[in-house]
DORO-751183 format. One record per residue (C-alpha): x, y, z. Coordinates in Angstrom, 1 decimal, always signed. Layout:
REM residues N
{{X, Y, Z}},
...
REM end
This chain:
REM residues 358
{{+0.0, +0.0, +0.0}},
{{+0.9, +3.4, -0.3}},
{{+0.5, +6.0, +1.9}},
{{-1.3, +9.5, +1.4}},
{{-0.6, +12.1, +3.7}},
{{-1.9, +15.8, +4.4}},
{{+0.1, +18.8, +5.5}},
{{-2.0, +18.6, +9.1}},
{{-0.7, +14.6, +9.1}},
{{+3.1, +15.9, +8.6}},
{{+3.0, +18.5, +10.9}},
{{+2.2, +15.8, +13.8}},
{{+4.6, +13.0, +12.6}},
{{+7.7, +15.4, +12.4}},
{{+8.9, +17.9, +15.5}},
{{+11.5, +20.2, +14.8}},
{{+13.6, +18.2, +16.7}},
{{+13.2, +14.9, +14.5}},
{{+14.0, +16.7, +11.7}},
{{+17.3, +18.3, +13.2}},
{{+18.2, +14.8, +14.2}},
{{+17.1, +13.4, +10.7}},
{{+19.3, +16.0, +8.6}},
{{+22.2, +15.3, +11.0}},
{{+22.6, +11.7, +10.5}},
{{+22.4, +11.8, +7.1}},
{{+24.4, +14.5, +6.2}},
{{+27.2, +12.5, +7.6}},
{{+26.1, +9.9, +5.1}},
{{+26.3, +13.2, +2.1}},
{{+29.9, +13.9, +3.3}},
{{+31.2, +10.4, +3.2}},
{{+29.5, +10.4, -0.6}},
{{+27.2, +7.3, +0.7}},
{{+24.1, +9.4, +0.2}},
{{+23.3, +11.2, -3.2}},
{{+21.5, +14.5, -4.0}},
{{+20.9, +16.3, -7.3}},
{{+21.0, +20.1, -7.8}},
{{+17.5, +21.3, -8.1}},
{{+16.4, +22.2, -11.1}},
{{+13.5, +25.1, -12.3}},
{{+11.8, +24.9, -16.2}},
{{+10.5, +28.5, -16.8}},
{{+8.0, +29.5, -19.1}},
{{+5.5, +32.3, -19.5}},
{{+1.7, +32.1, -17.9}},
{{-1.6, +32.8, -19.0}},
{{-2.4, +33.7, -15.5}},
{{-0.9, +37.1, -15.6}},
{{+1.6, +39.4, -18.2}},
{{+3.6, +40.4, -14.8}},
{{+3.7, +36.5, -13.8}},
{{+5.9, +33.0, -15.0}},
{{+5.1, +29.4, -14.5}},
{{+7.8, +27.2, -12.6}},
{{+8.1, +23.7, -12.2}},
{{+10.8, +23.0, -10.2}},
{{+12.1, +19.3, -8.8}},
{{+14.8, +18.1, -6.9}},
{{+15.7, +14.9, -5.5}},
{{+18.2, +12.9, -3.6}},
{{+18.2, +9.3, -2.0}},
{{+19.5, +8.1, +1.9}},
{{+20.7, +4.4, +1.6}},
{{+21.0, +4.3, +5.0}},
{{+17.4, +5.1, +5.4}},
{{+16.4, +2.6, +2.0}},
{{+14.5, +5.9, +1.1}},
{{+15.0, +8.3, -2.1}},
{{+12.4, +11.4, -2.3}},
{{+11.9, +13.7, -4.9}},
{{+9.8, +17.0, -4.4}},
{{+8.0, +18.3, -6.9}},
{{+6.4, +21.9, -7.7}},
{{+4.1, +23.6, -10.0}},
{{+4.2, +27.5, -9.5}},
{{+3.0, +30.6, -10.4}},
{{+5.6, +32.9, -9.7}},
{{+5.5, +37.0, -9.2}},
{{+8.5, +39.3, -8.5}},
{{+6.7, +42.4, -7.0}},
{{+8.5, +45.9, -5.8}},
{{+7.5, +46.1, -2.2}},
{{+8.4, +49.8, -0.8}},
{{+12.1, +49.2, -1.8}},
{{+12.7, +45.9, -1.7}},
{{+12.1, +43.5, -4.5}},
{{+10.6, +40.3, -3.6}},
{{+9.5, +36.6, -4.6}},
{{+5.8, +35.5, -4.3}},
{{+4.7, +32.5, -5.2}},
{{+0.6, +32.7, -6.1}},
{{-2.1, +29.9, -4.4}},
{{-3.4, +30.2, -8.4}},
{{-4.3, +26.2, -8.2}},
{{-8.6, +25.9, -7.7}},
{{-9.7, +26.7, -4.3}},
{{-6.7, +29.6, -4.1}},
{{-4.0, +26.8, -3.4}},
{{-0.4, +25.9, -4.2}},
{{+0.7, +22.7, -5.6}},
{{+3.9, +20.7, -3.9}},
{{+4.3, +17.6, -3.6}},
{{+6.6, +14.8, -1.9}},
{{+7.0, +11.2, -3.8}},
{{+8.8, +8.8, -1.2}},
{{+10.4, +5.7, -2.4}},
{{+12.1, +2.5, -1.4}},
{{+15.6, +1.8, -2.7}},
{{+15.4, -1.8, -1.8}},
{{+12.6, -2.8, -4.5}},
{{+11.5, +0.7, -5.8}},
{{+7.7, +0.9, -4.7}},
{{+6.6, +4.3, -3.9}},
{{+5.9, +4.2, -0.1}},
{{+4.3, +7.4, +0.3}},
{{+3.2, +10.9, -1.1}},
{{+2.4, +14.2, +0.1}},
{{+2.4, +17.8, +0.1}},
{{+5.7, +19.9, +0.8}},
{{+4.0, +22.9, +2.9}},
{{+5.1, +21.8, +6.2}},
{{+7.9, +20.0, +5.4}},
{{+9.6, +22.7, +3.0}},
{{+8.9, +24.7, +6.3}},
{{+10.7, +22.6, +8.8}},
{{+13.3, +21.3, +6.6}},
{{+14.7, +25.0, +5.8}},
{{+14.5, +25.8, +10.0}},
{{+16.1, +22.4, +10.6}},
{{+19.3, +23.4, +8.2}},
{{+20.1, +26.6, +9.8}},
{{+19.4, +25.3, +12.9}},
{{+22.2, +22.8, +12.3}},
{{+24.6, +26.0, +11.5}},
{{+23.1, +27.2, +15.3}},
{{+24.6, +24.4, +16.2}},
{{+27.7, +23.9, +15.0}},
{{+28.5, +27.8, +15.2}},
{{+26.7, +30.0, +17.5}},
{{+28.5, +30.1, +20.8}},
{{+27.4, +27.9, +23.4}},
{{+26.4, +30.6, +25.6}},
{{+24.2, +32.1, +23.2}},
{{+21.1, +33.4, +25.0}},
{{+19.5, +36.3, +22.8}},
{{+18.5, +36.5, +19.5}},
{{+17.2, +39.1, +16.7}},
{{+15.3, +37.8, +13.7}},
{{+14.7, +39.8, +10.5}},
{{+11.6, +38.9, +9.0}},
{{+8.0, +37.3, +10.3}},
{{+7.1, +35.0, +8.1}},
{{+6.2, +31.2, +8.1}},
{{+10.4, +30.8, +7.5}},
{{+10.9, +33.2, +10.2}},
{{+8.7, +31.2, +12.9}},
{{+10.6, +27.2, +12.0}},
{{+13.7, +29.8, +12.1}},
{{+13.4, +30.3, +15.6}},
{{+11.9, +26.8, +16.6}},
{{+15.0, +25.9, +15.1}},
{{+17.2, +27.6, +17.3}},
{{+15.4, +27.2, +20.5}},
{{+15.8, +23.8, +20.0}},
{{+19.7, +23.6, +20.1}},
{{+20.0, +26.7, +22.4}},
{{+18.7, +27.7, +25.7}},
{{+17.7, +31.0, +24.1}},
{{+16.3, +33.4, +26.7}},
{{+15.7, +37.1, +24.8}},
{{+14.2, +37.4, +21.0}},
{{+13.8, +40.5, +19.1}},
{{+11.9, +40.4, +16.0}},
{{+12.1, +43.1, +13.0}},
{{+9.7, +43.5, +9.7}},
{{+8.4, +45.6, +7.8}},
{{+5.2, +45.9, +8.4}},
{{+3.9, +46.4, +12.5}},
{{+0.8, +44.9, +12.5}},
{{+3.0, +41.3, +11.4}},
{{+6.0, +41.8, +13.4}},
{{+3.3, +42.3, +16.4}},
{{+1.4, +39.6, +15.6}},
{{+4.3, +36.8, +15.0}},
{{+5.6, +38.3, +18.1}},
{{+2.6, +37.2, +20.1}},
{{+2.2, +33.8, +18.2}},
{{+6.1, +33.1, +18.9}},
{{+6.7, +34.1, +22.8}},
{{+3.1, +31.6, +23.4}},
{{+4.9, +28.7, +21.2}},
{{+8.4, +29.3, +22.3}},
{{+7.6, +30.1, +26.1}},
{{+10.2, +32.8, +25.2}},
{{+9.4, +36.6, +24.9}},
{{+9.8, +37.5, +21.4}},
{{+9.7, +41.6, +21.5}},
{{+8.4, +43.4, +18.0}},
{{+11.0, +46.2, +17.5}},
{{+10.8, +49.8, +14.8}},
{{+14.0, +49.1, +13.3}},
{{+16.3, +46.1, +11.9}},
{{+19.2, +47.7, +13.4}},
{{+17.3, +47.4, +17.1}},
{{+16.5, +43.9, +16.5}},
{{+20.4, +42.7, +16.0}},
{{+21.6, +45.1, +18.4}},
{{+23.7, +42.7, +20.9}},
{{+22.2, +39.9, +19.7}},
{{+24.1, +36.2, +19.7}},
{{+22.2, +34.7, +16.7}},
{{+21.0, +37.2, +13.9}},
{{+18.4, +35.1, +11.6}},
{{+17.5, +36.3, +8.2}},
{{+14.2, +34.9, +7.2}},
{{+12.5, +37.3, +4.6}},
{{+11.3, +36.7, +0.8}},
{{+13.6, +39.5, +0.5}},
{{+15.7, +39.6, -2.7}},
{{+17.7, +42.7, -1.7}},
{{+19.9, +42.4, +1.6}},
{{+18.5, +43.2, +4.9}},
{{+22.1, +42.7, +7.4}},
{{+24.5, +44.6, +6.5}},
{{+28.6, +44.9, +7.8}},
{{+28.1, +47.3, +9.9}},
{{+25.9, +45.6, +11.8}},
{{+28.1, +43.2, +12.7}},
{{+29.1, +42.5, +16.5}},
{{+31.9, +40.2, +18.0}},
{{+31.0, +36.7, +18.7}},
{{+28.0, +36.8, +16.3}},
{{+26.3, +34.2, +14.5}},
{{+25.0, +35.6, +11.2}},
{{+22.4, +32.9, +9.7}},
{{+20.6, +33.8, +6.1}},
{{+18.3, +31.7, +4.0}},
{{+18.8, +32.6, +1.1}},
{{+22.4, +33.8, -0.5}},
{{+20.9, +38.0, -1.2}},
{{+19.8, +38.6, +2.9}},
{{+23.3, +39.0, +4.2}},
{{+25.4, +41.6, +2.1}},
{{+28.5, +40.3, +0.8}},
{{+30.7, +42.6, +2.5}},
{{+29.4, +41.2, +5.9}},
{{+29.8, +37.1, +4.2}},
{{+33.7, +38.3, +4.1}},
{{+33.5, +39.9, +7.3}},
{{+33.1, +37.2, +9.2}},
{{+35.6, +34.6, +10.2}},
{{+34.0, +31.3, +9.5}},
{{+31.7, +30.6, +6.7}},
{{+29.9, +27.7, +5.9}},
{{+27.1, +27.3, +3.0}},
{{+24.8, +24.6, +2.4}},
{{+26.2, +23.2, -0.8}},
{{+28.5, +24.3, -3.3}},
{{+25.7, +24.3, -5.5}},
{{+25.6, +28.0, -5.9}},
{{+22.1, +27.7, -8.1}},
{{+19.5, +25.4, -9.5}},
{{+19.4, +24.4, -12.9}},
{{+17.8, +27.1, -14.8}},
{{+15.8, +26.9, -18.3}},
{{+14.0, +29.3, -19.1}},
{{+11.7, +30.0, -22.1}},
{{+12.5, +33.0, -24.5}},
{{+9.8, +35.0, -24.2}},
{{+9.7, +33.9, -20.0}},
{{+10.1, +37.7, -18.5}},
{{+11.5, +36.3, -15.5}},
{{+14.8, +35.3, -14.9}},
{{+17.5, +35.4, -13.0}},
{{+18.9, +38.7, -14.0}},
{{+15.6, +40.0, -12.7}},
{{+16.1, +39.5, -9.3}},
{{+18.1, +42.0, -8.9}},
{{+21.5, +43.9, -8.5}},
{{+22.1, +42.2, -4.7}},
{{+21.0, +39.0, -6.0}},
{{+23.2, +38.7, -8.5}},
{{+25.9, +40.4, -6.2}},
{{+26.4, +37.2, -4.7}},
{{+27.8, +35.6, -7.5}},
{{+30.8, +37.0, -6.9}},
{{+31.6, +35.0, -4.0}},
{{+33.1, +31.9, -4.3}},
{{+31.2, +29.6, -2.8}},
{{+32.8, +26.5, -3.6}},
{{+36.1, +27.7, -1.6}},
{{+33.9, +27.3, +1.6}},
{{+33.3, +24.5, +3.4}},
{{+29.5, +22.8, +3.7}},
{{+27.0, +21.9, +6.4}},
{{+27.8, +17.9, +6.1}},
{{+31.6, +18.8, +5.8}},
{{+31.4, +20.4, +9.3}},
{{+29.1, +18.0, +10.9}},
{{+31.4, +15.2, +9.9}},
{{+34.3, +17.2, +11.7}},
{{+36.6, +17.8, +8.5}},
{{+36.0, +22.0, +8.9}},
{{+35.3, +23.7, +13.0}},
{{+32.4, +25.7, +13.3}},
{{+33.7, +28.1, +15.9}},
{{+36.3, +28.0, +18.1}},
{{+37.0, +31.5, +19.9}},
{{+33.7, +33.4, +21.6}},
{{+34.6, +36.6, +19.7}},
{{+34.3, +34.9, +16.3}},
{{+32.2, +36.3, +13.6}},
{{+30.2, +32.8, +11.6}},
{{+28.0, +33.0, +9.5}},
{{+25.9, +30.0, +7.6}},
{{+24.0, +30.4, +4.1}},
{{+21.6, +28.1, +3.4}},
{{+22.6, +29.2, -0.1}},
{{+20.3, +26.3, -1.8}},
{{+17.9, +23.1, -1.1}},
{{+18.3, +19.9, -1.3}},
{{+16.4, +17.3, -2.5}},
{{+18.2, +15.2, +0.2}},
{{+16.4, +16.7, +2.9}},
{{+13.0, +15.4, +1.8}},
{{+14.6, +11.8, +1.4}},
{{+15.6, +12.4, +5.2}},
{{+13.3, +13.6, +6.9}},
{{+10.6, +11.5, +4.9}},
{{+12.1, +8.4, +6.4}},
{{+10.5, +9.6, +9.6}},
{{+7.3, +11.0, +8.4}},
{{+6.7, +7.6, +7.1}},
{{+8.1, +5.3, +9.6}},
{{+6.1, +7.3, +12.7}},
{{+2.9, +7.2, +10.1}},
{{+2.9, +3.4, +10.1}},
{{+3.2, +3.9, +13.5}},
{{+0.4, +5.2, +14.7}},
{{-2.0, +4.6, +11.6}},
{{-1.8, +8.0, +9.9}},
{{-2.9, +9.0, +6.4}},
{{-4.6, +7.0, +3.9}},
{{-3.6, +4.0, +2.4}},
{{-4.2, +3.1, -1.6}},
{{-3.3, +0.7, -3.6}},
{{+0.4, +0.8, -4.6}},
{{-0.6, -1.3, -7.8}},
{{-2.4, +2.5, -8.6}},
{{+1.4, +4.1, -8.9}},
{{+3.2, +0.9, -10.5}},
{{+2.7, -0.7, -14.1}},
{{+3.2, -3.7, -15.9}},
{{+4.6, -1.7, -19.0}},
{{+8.0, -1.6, -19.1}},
{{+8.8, +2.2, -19.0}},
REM end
């Protein structure tokens, strides 16, 4: 049988914790080269949805041995790069029926190649992107971290912080957006989840001010932490390459990135209007690091790089791109604790499988 699952089913299989645990483990099997993971890869093409808008269908995939598991996710977008006050950003429309997005997860086993389970990427995309940079929490804040300032109150923003309340006793938060009536609310939401005060502040500079751990966690494709922001002994944490200004990357001491895949795999029709390019001067700023000359996330967990090892250190993780690894991983556990207890709905695995040979 096959297994059908529903964002609501995902969200109480997998705790923030599981998936930090998950990601760990096998990103020691990604370092030792016993786990595999493709670069992600986006087909753009123009949309009959709007002039202003592109559709994506992006994928990515990777497989954990280990776990006899290999996952792919899978999305159809509709995609919209709107000027908010200054800053350009990335908004993916719910354009499917019923004002909905369309992600998916297709869980397989390596050891005779049924497909053991399927379902949507919402709350996993969510916890898997927290999970990573909590990792970089880790492995590179200092131990005694206690206070942190987050940039941006979004869904990212909120498995941000889980994140790294979950690998440090964090005591003080300070959140900055844009907009007051979200920064108050998330605020509010946060300090009765966290059982930690999260404290809405006017000004990005307030929120970082003598903070341990600064998170970027915005849709943001200009930068929002800048160099002179920068304290001794901070952690600088961004989740996506544009948030952290490039003269603050090379500021700090220690860098480590995700994976030295710097971007997807990008086609892109002719007459698509978005690409790349249009993302912006920062975005494209980036490029001009190198970021295969720094080490990765299941480098340092397997000990070949140190996170950190004075308390006046500068570090700073990128979680420069996903991987399709991460869904292999932490779908082990989804599916495991969903046999479990009896979660989901089961169909006919004959329904996904043919006689045909393909």
């Amino acid at each position: 049988m096959t297994l059908i699952l529903s964002n609501d089913d995902v969200e109480k299989l997998l705790t923030m914790p599981d998936c930090i645990e998950a990601l760990e483990t096998a990103y020691l099997d990604l370092a030792e080269g016993r786990g595999v993971s493709r670069r992600r890869s986006d087909c753009v093409t123009p949309t009959t949805w709007s002039e202003d808008a592109v559709y994506g269908l992006k994928s990515m995939d990777g497989v954990v041995p280990a776990l006899g598991v290999g996952a792919i996710r899978i999305n159809s977008d509709i995609i919209t790069n709107p000027l908010v006050g200054n800053s350009r950003r990335r908004v993916k429309v719910p354009a499917a029926p019923n004002d909905r997005y369309v992600g998916l997860v297709l869980l397989f086993s390596t050891h005779n190649g049924e497909p053991l389970a399927i379902f949507p990427d919402g709350v996993l995309q969510h916890i898997r992107v927290g999970a990573t940079n909590g990792l970089g929490v880790k492995y590179m804040a200092r131990e005694n971290a206690r206070t942190i300032g987050i940039l941006g109150s979004g869904w990212q923003a909120e498995t941000q912080l889980t994140a790294a309340c979950a690998v440090r006793q964090i005591e003080t938060i300070r959140c900055f957006s844009p907009n007051r009536d979200n920064r108050e609310a998330f605020a509010t939401r946060m300090s009765e989840m966290l059982g930690v005060t999260v404290v809405p502040v006017a000004q990005p500079e307030e929120a970082v001010a003598g903070a341990d751990i600064v998170l970027c966690a915005s849709n943001s494709l200009d930068p929002i932490f800048f160099e002179t922001w920068i304290e001794p002994g901070m952690h600088l944490s961004s989740i996506k390459k544009p948030e952290i200004e490039p003269a603050a990357i090379k500021a700090a001491q220690r860098v480590v990135v995700h994976t030295h895949d710097t971007e997807p795999t990008l086609v892109v029709a002719r007459n698509a209007k978005f690409q790349e390019a249009s993302k912006g001067d920062d975005w494209n700023k980036a490029r001009k690091l190198d970021f295969k000359t720094f080490p990765t996330l299941p480098e340092m967990i397997a000990g070949r790089v140190v996170g950190r090892e004075t308390d006046t250190e500068v570090t700073c993780f990128l979680n420069n791109l996903g991987l399709g690894y991460q869904f292999a991983a932490a779908g082990s556990v989804i599916y495991k604790r969903a046999m479990e207890q009896g979660a989901g709905h089961a169909l006919p695995t004959d329904w996904f499988t043919e006689t045909v040979h393909p």
